[in-house]
C-alpha positions in Angstrom: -19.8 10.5 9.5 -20.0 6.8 10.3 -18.4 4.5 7.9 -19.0 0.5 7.5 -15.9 -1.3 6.2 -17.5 -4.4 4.3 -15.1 -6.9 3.5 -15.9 -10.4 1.8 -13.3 -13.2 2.4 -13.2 -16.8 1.6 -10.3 -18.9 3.0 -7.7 -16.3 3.5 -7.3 -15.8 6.8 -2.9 -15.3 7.5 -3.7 -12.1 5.6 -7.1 -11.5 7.2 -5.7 -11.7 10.3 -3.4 -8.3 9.3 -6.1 -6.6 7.8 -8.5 -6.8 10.6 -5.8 -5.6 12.8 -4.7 -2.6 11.0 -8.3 -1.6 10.7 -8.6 -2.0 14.5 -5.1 0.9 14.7 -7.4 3.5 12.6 -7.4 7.4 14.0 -10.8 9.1 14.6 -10.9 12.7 13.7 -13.4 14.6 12.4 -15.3 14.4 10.0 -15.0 10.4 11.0 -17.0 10.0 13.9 -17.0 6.0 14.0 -16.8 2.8 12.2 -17.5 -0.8 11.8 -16.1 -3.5 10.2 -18.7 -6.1 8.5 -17.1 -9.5 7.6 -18.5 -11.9 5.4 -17.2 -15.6 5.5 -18.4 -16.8 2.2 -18.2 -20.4 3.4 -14.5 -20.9 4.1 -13.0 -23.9 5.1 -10.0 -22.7 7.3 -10.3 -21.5 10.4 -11.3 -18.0 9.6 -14.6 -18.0 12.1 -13.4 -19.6 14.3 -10.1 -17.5 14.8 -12.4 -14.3 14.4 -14.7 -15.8 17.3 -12.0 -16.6 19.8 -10.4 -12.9 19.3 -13.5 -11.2 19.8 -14.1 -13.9 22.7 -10.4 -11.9 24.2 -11.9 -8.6 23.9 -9.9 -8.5 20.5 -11.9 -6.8 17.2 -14.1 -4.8 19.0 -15.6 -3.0 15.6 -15.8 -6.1 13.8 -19.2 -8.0 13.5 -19.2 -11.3 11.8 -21.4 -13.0 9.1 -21.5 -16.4 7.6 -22.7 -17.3 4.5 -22.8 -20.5 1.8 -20.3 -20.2 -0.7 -21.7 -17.6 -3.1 -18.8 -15.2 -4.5 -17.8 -11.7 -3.4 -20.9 -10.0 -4.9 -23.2 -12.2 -2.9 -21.1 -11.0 0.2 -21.1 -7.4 -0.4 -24.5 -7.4 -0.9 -24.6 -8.9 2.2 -22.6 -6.8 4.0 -24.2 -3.8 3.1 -27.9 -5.1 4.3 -25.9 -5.5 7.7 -24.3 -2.4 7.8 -25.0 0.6 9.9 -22.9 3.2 8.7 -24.3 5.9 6.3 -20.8 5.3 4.3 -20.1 1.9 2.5 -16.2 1.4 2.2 -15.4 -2.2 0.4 -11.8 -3.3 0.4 -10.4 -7.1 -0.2 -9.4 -9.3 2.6 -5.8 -9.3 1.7 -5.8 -5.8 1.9 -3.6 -3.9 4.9 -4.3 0.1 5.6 -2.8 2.9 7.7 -3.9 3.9 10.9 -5.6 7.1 8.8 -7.2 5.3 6.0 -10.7 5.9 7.4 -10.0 9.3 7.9 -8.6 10.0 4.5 -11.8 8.2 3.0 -14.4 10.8 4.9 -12.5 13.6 4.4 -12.2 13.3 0.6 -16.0 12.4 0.9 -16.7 15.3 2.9 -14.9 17.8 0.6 -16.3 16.6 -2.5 -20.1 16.7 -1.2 -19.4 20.4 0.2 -17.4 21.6 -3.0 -20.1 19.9 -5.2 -23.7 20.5 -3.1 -24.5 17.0 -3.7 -23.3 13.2 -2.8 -23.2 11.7 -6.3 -19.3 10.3 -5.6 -17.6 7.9 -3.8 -13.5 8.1 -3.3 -11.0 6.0 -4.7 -8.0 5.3 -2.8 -4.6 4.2 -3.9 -3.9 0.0 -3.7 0.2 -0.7 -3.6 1.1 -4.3 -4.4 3.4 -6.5 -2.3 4.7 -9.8 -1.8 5.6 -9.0 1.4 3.6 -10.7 3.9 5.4 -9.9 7.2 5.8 -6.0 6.6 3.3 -5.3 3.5 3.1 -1.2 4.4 7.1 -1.3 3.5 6.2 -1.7 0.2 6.9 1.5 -2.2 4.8 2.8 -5.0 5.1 1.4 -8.1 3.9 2.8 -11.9 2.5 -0.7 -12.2 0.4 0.2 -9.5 -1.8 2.4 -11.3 -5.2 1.8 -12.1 -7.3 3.1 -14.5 -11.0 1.5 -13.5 -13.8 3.4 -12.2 -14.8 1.5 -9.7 -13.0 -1.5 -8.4 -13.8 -2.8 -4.9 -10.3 -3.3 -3.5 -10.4 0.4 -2.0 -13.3 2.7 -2.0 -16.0 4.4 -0.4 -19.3 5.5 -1.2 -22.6 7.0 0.3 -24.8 3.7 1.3 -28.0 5.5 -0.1 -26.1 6.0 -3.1 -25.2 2.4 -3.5 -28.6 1.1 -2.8 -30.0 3.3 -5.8 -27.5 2.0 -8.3 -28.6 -1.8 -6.9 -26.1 -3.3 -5.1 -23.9 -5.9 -6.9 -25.4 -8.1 -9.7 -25.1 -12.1 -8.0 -25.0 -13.3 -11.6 -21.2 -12.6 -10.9 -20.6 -16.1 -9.0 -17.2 -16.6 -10.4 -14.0 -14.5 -10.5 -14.2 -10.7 -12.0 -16.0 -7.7 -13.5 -19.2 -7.4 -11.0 -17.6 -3.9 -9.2 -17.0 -2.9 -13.0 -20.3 -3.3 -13.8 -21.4 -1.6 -10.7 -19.4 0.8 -12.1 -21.3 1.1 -15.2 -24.3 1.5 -13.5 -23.0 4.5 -11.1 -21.8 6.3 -14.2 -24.8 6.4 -15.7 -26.0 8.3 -12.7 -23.8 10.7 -13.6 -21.3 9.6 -9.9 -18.1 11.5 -9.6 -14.8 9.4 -9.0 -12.6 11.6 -6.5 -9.0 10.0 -6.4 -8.3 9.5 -2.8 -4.2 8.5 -3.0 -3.9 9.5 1.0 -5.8 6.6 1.7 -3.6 3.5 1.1 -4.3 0.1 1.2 -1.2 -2.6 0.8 -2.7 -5.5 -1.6 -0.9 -8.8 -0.6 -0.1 -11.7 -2.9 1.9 -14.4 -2.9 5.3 -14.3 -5.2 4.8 -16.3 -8.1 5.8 -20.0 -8.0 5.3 -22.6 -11.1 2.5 -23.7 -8.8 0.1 -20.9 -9.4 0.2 -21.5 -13.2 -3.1 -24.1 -13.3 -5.0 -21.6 -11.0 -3.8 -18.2 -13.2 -5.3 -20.0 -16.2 -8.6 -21.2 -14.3 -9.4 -17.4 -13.3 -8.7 -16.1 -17.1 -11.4 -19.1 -18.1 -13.6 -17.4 -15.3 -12.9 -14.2 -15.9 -13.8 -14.7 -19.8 -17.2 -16.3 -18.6 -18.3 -13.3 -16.4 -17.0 -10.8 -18.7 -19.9 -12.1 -21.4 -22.2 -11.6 -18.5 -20.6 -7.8 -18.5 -21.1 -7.4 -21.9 -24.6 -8.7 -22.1 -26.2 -6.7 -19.5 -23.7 -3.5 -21.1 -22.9 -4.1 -24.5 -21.4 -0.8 -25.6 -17.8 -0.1 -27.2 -16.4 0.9 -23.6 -17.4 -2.2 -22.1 -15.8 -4.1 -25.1 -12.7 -2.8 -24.6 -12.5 -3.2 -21.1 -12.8 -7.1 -21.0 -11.1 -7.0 -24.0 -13.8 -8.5 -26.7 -12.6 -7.0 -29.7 -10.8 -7.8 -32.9 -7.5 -5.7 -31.8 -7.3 -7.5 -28.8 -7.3 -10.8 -30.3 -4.8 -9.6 -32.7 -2.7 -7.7 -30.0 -2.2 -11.2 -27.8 -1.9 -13.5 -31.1 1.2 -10.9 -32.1 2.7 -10.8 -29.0 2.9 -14.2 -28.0 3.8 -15.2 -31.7 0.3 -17.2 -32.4 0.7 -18.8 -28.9 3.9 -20.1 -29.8 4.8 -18.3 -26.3 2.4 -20.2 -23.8 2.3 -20.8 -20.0 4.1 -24.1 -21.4 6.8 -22.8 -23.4 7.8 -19.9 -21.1 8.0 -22.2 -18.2 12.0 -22.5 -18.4 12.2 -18.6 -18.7 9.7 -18.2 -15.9 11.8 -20.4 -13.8 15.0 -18.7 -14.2 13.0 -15.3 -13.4 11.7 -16.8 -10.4 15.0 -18.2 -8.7 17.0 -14.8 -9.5 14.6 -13.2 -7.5 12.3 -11.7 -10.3 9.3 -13.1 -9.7 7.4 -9.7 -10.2 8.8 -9.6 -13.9 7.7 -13.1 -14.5 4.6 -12.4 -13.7 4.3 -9.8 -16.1 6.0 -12.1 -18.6 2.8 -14.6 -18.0 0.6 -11.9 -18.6 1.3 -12.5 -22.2 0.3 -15.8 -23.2 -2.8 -15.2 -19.8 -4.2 -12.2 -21.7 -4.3 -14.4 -24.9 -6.2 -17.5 -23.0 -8.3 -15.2 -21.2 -9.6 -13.4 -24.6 -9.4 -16.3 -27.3 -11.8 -18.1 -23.9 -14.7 -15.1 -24.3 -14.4 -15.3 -28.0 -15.0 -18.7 -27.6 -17.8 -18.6 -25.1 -19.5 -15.7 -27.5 -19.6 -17.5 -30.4 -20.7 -20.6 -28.5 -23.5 -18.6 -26.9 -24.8 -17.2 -30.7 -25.0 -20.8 -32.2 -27.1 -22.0 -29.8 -29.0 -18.8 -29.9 -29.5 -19.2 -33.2 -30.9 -23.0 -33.4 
């Protein structure tokens, strides 16, 4: 089994630089007979290529194969990717994602023992994703219940037949601004009827920075984005899952109005509390404290957008 590791990445290369490296440390054992590693620069402005060019110019990344592109979002890229790739396995993880040396392996043997149990190739495996702020030793980082993810098919960690993907149709370029196009991949391979085989032996280490007061314009600027790509979700999908998975729903706008007292509780008015999380070293738990007033922008935004979208439909 030969398996291409596609990875989009735009602008972050300190932590690109780890996860190209632990890629380069993988074991080969059977059924894993080789790999590749297929990165797309969506356009960034640091130093990525560059850096990427001069290692390889070393003799450094010897599996990795380079491909720039205009800025055009992480579906654009995969799609990219995967035209590129050589593999007859597709794995997709983030760029700010660091593996062990048998991630690989543990993909193609949960693949292999899934076809051969099942007498098909209508899955892909999904391996476990462990969130750290801890850039210079992200593998230290333990398992956590927050952790836990309940999508069927998110692109940070998994792998799936190429063949497969193509017949599903690739990623939907519609998606050009942050969220939902691996979900509604997703949707798509369900309705083929593909099998999700939980792959936790095959670990990837998901690095982001600790919250600072900084971040705060940016968290709010992807819930606005998220809220306009989950209405593309919803129109090419409109079914009661989808609604509740980007949230469009009546008990979701009632939820976030209750629990951040009618926006009383706002990325404004928590600020103080956030701060005092932040310096006693809690900056984990003032995250999840911003998730609050977040969750409400993010779904009072596709209400919004919705309602927006029907008068104008309707002139």
């Amino acid at each position: 089994m030969h398996l291409s590791v596609v990875i989009p990445t735009y602008n972050r290369l300190p932590i690109l630089r780890q996860c190209l490296q632990a890629l380069e440390s993988q074991h080969l054992a059977a059924p894993l007979e080789g790999f590749e590693v297929v990165v797309v620069d969506d356009g960034s402005s640091d130093a990525t290529v560059g850096w990427i060019n001069q290692a390889q110019g070393r003799g450094h990344l010897p599996h990795v194969r380079l491909i720039c592109q205009e800025h055009g979002g992480p579906a654009a890229g995969r799609n990219r990717g995967v035209e590129a790739a050589r593999g007859d396995v597709i794995v997709f993880i983030d760029s700010d994602l660091v593996v062990t040396a048998d991630f690989l392996l543990q993909h193609a043997r949960g693949l292999q023992q899934d076809w051969q149990g099942n007498r098909n190739r209508l899955s892909f495996t999904y391996g476990a994703v462990i969130n750290t702020a801890n850039f210079a030793h992200p593998t230290a980082e333990r398992h956590k219940l927050r952790d836990l993810s309940w999508a069927y098919f998110a692109t940070g960690n998994v792998a799936i037949e190429r063949q497969l993907l193509e017949r599903a149709g690739l990623f939907d370029t519609a998606f050009r601004l942050y969220g939902w196009e691996d979900l509604e991949l997703g949707e798509r391979l369900r309705q083929l009827g593909v099998r999700l085989v939980r792959c936790p032996a095959a670990v990837g280490y998901h690095w982001h920075p600790a919250l600072s007061l900084d971040q705060i314009p940016r968290l709010v600027l992807v819930e606005q984005e998220r809220a306009r790509m989950a209405l593309v979700f919803f129109r090419k999908h409109p079914s009661w899952r989808v609604r509740f998975i980007i949230q469009y729903t009546w008990l979701h706008w009632l939820l976030w109005e209750l629990l951040t007292l009618g926006g009383v509780l706002n990325e404004r008015s928590l600020r103080p509390l956030l701060a005092w999380l932040i310096r006693r070293g809690q900056p984990g738990l003032a995250l999840e404290v911003l998730r609050l007033p977040l969750n409400r922008i993010g779904v009072r935004a596709l209400f919004r957008l919705a309602r927006s979208e029907r008068s104008v439909g309707a002139v």
